[in-house]
GUPALO-479977 format. One line per 4 residues: their letters; for each residue x, z, y of N, C-alpha, C, CB. Coordinates in nm, 3 decimals, padded with zeros to 5 digits. Glycine has a CB too. Layout:
N
a> X:Z:Y:X:Z:Y:X:Z:Y:X:Z:Y; ...
This chain:
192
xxxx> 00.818:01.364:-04.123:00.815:01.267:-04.014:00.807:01.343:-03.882:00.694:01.168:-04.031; 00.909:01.282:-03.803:00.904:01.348:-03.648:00.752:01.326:-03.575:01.032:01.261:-03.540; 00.731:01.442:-03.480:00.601:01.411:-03.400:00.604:01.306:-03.288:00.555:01.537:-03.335; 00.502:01.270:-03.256:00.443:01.182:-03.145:00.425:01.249:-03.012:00.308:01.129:-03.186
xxxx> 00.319:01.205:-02.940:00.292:01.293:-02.814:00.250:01.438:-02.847:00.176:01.228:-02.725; 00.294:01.515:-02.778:00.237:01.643:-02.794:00.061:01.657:-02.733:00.347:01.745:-02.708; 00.033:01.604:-02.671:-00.063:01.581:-02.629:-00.082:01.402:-02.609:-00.067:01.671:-02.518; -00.144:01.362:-02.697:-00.139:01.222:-02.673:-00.263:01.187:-02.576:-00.142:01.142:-02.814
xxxx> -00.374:01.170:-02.541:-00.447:01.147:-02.401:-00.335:01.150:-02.311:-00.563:01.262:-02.356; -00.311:01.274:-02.301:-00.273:01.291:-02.118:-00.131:01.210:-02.160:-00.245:01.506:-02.024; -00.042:01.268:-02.234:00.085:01.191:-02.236:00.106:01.060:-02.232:00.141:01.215:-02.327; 00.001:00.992:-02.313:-00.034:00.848:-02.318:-00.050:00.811:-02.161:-00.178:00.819:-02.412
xxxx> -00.136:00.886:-02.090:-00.193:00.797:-01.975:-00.108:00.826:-01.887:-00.337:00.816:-01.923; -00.003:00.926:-01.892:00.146:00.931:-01.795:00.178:00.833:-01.807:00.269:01.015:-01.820; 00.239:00.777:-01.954:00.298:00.698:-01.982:00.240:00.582:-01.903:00.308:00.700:-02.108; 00.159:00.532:-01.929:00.124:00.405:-01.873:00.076:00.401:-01.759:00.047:00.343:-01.937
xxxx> 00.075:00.491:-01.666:00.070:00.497:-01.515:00.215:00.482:-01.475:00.003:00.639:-01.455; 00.296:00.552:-01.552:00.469:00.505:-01.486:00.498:00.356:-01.518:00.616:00.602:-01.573; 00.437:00.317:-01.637:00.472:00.157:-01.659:00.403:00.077:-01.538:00.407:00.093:-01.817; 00.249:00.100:-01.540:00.209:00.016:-01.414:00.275:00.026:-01.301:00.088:00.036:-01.374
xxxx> 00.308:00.136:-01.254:00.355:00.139:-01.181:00.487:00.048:-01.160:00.348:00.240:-01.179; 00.587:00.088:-01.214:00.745:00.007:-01.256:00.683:-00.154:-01.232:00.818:00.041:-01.470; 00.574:-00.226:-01.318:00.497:-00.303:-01.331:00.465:-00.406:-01.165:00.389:-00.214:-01.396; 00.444:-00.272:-01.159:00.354:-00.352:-01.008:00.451:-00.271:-00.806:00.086:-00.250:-01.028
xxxx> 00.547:-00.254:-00.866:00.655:-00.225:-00.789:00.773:-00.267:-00.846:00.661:-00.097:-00.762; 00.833:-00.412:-00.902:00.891:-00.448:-00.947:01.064:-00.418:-00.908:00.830:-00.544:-00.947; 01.152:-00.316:-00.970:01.278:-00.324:-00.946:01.303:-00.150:-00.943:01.311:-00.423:-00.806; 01.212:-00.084:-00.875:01.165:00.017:-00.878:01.198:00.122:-00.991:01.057:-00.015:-00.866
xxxx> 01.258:00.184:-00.987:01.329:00.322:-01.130:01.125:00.375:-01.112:01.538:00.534:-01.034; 01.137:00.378:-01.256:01.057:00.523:-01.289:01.042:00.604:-01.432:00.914:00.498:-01.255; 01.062:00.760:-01.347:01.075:00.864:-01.512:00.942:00.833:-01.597:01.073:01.076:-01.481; 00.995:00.874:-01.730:00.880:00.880:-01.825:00.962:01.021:-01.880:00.848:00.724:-01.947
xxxx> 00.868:01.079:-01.807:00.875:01.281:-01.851:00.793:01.283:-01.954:00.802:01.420:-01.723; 00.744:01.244:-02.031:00.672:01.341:-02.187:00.684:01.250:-02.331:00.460:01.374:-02.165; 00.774:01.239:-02.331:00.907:01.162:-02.443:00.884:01.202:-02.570:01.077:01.209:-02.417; 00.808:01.171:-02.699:00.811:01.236:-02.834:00.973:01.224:-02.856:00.708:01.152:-02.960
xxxx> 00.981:01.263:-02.985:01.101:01.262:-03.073:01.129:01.212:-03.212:01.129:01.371:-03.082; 01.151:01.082:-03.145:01.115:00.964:-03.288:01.268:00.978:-03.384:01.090:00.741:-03.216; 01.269:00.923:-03.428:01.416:00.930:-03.530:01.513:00.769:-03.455:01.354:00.898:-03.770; 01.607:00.829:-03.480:01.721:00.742:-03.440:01.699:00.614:-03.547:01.881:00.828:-03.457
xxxx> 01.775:00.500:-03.441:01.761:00.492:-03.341:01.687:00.474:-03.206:01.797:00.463:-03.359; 01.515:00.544:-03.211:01.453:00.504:-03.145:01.446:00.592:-03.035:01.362:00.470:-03.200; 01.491:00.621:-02.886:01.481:00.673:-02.813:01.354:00.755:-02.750:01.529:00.609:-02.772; 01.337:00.847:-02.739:01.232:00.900:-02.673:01.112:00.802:-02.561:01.308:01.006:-02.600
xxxx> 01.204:00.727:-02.474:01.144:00.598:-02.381:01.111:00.508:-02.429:01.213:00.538:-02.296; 01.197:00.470:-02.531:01.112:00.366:-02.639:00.965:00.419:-02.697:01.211:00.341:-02.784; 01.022:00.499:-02.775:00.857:00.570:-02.836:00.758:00.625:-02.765:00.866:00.685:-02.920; 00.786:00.612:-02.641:00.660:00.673:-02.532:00.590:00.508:-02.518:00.737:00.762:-02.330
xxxx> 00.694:00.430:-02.484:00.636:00.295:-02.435:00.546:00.211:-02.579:00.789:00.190:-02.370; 00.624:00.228:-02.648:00.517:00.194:-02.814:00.414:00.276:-02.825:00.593:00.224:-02.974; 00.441:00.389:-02.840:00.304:00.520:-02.804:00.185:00.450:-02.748:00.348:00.652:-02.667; 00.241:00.373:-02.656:00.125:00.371:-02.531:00.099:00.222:-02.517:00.182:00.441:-02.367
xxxx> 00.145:00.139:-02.548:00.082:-00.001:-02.542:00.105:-00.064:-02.696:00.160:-00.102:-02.413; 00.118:-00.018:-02.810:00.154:-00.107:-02.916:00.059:-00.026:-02.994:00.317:-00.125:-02.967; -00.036:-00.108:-03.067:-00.158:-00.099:-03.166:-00.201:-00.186:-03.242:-00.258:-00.076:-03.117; -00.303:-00.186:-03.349:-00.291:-00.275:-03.449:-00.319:-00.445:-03.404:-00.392:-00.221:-03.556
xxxx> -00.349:-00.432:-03.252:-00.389:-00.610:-03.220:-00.250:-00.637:-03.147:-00.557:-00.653:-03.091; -00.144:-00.574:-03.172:-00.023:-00.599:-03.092:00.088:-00.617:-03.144:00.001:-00.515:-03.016; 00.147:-00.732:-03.256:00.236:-00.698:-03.334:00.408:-00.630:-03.265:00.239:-00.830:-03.416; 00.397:-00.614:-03.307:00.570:-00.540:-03.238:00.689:-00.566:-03.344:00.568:-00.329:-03.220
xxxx> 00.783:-00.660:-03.244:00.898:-00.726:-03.294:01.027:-00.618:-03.333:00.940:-00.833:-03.178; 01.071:-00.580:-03.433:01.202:-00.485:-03.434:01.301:-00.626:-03.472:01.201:-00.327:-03.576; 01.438:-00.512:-03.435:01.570:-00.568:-03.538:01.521:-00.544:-03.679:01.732:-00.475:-03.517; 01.589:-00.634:-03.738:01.617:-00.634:-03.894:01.713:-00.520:-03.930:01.684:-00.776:-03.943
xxxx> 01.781:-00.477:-03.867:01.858:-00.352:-03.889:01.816:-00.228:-03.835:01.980:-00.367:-03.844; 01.670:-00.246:-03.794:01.620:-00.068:-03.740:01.602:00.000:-03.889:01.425:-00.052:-03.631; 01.612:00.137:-03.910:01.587:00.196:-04.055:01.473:00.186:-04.078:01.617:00.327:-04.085; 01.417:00.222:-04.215:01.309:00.257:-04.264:01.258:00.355:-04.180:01.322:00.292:-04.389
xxxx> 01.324:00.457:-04.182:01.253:00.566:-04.132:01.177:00.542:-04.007:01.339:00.670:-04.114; 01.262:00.466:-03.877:01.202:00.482:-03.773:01.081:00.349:-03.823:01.310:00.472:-03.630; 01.089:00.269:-03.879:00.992:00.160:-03.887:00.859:00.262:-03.939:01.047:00.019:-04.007; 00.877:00.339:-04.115:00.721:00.404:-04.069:00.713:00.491:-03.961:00.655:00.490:-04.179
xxxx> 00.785:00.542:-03.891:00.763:00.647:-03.756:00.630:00.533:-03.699:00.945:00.670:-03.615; 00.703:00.437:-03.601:00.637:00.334:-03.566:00.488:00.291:-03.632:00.728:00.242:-03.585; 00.502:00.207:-03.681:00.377:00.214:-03.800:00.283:00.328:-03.811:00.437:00.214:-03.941; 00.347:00.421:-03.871:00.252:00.536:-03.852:00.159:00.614:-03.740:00.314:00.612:-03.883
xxxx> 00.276:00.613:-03.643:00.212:00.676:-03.495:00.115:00.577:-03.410:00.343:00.713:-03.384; 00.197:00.414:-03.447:00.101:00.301:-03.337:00.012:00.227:-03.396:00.181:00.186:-03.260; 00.039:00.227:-03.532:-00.033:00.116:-03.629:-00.034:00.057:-03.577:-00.141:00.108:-03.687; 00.081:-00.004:-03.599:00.105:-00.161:-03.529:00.176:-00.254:-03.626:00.206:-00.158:-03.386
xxxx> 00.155:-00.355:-03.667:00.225:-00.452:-03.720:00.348:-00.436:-03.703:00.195:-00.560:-03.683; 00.459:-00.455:-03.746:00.623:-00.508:-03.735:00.658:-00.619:-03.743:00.708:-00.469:-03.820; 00.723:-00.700:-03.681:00.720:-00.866:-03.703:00.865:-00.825:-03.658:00.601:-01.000:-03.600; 00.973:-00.917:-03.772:01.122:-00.964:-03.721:01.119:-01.092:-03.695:01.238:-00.946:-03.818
xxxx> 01.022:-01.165:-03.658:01.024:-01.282:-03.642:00.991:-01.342:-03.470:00.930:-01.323:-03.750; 01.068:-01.329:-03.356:01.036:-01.257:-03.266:00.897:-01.383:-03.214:01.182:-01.212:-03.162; 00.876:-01.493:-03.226:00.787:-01.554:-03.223:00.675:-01.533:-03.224:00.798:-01.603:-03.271; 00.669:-01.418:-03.313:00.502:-01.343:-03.337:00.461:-01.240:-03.257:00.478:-01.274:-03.477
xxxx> 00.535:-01.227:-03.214:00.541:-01.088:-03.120:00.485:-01.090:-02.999:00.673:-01.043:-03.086; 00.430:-00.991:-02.964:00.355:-00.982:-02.872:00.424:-00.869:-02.734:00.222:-00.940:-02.948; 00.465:-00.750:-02.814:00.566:-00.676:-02.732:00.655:-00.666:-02.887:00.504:-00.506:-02.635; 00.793:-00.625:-02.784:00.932:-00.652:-02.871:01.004:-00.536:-02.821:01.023:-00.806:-02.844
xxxx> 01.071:-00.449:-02.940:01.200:-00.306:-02.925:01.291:-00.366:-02.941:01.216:-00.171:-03.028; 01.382:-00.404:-02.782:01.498:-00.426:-02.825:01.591:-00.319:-02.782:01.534:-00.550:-02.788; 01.680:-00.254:-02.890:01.728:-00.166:-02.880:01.880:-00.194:-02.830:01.700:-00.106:-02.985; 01.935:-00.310:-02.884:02.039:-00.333:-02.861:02.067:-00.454:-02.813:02.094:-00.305:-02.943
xxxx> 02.040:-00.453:-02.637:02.040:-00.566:-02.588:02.152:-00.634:-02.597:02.004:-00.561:-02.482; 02.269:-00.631:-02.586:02.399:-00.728:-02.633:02.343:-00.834:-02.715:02.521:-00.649:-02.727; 02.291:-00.769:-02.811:02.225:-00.905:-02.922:02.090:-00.941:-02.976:02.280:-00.897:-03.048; 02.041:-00.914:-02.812:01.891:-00.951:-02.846:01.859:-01.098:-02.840:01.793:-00.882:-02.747
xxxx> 01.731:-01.150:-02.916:01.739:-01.307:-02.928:01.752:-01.377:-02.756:01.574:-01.368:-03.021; 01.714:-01.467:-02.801:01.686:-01.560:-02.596:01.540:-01.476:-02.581:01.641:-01.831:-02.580; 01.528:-01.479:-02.441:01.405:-01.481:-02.420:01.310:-01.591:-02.420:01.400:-01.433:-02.330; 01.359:-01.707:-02.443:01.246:-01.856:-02.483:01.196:-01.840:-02.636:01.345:-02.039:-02.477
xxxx> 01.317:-01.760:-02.732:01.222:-01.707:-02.865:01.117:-01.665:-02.853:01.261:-01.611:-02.936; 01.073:-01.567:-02.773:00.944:-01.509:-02.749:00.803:-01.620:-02.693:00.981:-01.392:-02.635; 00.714:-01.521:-02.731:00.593:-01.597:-02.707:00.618:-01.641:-02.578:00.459:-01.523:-02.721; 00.582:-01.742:-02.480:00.548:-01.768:-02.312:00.378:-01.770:-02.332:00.625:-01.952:-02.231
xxxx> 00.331:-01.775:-02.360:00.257:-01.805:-02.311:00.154:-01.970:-02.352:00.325:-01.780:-02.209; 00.058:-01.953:-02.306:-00.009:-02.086:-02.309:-00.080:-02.100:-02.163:-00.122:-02.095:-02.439; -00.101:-02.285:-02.121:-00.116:-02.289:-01.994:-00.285:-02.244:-01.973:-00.068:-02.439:-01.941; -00.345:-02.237:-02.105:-00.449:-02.186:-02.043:-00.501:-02.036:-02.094:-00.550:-02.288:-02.057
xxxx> -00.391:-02.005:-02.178:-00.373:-01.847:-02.206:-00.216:-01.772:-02.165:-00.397:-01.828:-02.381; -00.201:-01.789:-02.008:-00.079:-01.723:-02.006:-00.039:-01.543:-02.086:-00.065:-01.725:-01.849; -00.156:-01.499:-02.082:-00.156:-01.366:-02.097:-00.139:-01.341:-02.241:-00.276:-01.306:-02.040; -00.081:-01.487:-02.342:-00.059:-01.449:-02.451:00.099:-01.465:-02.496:-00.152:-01.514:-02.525
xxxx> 00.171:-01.409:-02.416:00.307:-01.405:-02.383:00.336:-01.268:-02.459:00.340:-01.412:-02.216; 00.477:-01.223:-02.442:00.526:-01.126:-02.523:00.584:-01.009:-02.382:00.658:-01.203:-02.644; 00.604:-00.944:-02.369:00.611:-00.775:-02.352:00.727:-00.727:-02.392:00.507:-00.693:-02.432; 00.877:-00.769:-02.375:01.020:-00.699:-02.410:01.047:-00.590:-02.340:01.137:-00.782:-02.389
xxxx> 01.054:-00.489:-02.457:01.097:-00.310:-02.375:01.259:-00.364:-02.412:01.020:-00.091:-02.492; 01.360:-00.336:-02.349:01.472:-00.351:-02.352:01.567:-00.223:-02.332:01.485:-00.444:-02.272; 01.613:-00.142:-02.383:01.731:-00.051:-02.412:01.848:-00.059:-02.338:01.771:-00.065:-02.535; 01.871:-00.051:-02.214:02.002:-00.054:-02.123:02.097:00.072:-02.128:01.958:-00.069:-01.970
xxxx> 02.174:00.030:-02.096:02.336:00.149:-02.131:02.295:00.224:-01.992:02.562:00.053:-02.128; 02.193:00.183:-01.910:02.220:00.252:-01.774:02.104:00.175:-01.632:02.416:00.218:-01.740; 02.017:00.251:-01.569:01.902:00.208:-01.469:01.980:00.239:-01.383:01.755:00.271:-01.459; 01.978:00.220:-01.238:02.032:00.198:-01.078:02.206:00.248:-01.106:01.926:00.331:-00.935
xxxx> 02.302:00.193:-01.208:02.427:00.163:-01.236:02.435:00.016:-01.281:02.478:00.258:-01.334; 02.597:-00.002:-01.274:02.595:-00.170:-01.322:02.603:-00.252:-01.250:02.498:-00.223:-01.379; 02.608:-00.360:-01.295:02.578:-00.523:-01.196:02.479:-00.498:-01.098:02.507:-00.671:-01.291; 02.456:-00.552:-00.968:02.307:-00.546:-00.911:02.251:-00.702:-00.898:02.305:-00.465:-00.748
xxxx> 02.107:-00.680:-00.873:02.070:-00.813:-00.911:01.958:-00.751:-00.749:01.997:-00.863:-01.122; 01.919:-00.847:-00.646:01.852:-00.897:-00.548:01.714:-00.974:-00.578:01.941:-00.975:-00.486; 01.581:-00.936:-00.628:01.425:-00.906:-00.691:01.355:-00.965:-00.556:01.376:-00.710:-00.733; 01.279:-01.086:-00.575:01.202:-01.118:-00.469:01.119:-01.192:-00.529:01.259:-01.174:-00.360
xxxx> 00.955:-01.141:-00.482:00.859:-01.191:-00.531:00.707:-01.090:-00.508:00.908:-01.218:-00.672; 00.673:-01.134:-00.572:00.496:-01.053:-00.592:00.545:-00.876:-00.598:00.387:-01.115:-00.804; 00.473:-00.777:-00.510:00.469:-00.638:-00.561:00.624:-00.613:-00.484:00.453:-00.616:-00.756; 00.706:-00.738:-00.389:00.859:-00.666:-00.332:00.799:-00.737:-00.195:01.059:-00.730:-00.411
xxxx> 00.834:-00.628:-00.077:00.805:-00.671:00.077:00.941:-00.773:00.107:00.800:-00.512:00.201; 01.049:-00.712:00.133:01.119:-00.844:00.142:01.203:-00.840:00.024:01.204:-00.870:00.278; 01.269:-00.735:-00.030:01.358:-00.784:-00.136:01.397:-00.652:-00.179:01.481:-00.885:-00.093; 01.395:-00.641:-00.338:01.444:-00.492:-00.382:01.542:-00.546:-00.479:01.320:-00.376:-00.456
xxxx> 01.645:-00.393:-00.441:01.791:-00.426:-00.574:01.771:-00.360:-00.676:01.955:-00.378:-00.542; 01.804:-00.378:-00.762:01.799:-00.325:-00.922:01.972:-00.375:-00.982:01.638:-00.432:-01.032; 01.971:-00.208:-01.050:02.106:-00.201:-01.103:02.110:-00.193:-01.208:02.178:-00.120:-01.071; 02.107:-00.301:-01.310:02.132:-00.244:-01.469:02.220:-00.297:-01.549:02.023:-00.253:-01.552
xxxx> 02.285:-00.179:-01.641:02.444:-00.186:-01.733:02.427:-00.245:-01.853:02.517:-00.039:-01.774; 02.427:-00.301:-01.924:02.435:-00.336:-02.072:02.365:-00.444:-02.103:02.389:-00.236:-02.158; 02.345:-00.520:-01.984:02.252:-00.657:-02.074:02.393:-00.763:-02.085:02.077:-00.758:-01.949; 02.312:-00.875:-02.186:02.422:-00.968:-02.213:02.429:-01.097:-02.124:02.413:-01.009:-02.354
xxxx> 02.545:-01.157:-02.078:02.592:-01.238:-02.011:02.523:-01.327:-01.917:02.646:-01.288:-02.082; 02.448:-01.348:-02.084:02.329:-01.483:-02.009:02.224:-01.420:-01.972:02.262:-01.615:-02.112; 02.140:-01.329:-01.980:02.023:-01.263:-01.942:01.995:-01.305:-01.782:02.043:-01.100:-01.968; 02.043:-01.297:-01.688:02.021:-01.354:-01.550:01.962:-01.490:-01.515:02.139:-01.355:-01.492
xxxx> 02.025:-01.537:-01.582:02.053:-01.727:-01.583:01.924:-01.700:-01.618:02.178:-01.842:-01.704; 01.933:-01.667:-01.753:01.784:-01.714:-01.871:01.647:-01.664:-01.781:01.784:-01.596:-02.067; 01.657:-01.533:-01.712:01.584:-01.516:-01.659:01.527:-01.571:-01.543:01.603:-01.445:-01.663; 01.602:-01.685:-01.481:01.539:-01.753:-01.360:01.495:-01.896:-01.441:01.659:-01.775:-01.212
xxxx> 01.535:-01.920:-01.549:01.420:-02.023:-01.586:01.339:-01.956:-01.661:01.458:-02.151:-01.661; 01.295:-01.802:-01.725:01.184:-01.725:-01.723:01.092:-01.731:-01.601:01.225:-01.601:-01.742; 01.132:-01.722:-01.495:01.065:-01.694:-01.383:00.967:-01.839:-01.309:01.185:-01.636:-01.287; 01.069:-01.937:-01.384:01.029:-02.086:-01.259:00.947:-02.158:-01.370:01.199:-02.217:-01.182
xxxx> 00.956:-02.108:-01.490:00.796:-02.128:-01.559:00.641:-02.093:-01.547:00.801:-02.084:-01.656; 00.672:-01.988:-01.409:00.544:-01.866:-01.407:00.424:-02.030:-01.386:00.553:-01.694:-01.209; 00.329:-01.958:-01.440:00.259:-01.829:-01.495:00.315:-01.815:-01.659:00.070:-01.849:-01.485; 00.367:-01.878:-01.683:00.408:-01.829:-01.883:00.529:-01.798:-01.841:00.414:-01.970:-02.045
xxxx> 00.562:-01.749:-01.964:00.743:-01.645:-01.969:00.704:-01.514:-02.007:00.849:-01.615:-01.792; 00.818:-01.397:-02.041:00.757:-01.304:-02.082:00.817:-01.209:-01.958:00.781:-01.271:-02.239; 00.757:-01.076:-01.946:00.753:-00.968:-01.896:00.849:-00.904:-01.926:00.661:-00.915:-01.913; 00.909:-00.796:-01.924:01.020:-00.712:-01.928:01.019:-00.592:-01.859:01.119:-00.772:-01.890
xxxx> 01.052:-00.474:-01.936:01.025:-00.337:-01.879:01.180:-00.274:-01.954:00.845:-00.253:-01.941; 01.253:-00.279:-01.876:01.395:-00.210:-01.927:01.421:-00.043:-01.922:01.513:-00.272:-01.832; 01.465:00.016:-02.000:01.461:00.163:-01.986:01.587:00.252:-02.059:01.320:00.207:-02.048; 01.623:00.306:-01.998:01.768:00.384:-02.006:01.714:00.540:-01.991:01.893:00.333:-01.863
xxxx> 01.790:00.618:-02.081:01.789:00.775:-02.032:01.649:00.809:-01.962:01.917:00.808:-01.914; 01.560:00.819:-02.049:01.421:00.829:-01.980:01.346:00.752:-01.844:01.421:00.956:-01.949; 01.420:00.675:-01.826:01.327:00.588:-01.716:01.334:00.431:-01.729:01.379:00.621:-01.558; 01.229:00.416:-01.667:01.179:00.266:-01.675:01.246:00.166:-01.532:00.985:00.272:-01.669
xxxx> 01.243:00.021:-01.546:01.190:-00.032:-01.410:01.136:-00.136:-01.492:01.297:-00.073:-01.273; 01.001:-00.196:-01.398:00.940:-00.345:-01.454:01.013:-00.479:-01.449:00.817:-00.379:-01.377; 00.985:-00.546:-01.431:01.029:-00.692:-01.445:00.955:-00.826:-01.459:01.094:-00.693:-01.544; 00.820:-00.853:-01.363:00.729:-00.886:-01.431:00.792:-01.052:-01.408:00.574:-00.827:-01.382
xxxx> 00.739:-01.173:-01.513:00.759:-01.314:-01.472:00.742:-01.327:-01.368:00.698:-01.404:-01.520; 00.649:-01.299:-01.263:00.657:-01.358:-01.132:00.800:-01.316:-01.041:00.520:-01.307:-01.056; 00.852:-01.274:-01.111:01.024:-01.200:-00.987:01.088:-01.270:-01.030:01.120:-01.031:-00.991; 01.209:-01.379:-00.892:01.297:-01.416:-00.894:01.415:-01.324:-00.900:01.285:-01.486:-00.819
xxxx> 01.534:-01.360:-00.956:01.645:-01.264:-00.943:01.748:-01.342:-00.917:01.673:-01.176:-01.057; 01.820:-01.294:-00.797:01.997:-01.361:-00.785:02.062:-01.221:-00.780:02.050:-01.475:-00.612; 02.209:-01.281:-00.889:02.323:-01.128:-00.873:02.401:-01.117:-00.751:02.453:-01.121:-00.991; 02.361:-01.020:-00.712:02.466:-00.992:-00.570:02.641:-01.016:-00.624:02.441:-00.785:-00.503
């Protein structure tokens, strides 16, 4: 079995200082420099971001077509549940956004537990390339652009009735070639 963090403390808490960050500067590129080496198909950015927020109170949604192998990788390194059922899920690997479910599959939330919503890491062909999309909301002064390649058709649309549900809907942290940007429910998006 491939390794995890080489140093998991410090690597871990990179990790999730670049997510908050991305997080709370919404639209915003950021690297994730200390990348294990999980087995295909799971990307280095993927497995930093599972690394670091997915544990046994967090089930984590795969495809039905990720291998064995990377599923115990997963399992093993996060002890985390696997759920293909994306309903259960709490954070979700989608590796191959073209055919990832809706985002209304996922948890939203409850009105008096929003914070029990779901967490989609999403797999893009490409960060500040692509379509651009115009980000206004909480954590943007007047308005930030974000460029990303490989999502599917409807993802925009779907995402502004993600957004005009706030406080429920889920979160989103997209990541290409080692870097992140956030996406939190509170951001409106129109495509330039």
């Amino acid at each position: 079995m491939t390794s995890a963090f080489a140093e998991p403390s410090l690597d871990s808490a990179r990790t999730f200082r670049r997510i908050l960050t991305a997080m709370s500067q919404p639209g915003t590129i950021q690297d994730i420099a200390c990348g294990p080496a999980p087995p295909a198909p799971l990307t280095p950015a993927m497995a930093a971001l599972c690394l670091t927020l997915a544990d046994m109170d967090a089930p984590l949604w795969v495809e039905k077509s990720l291998p064995r192998q990377a599923r115990d990788w997963l399992r093993f390194h996060c002890g985390c549940p696997l759920v293909e059922d994306s309903g259960q899920a709490q954070l979700a690997c989608v590796l191959k956004a073209e055919t990832m479910p809706a985002l209304a599959e996922f948890p939203q939330g409850l009105p008096e537990y929003p914070d029990r919503s779901a967490t989609l890491f999403i797999q893009v062909a490409g960060l500040g390339q692509g379509p651009a999309v115009s980000l206004t909301g909480p954590g943007i002064k007047d308005r930030q652009v974000l460029k990303v390649e490989g999502l599917p058709g409807w993802f925009w649309d779907k995402w502004q009735d993600n957004a005009a549900g706030f406080p429920l809907g889920v979160d989103v942290i997209f990541l290409a070639q080692g870097r992140v940007a956030g996406l939190p429910r509170s951001i409106s998006a129109e495509v330039l």
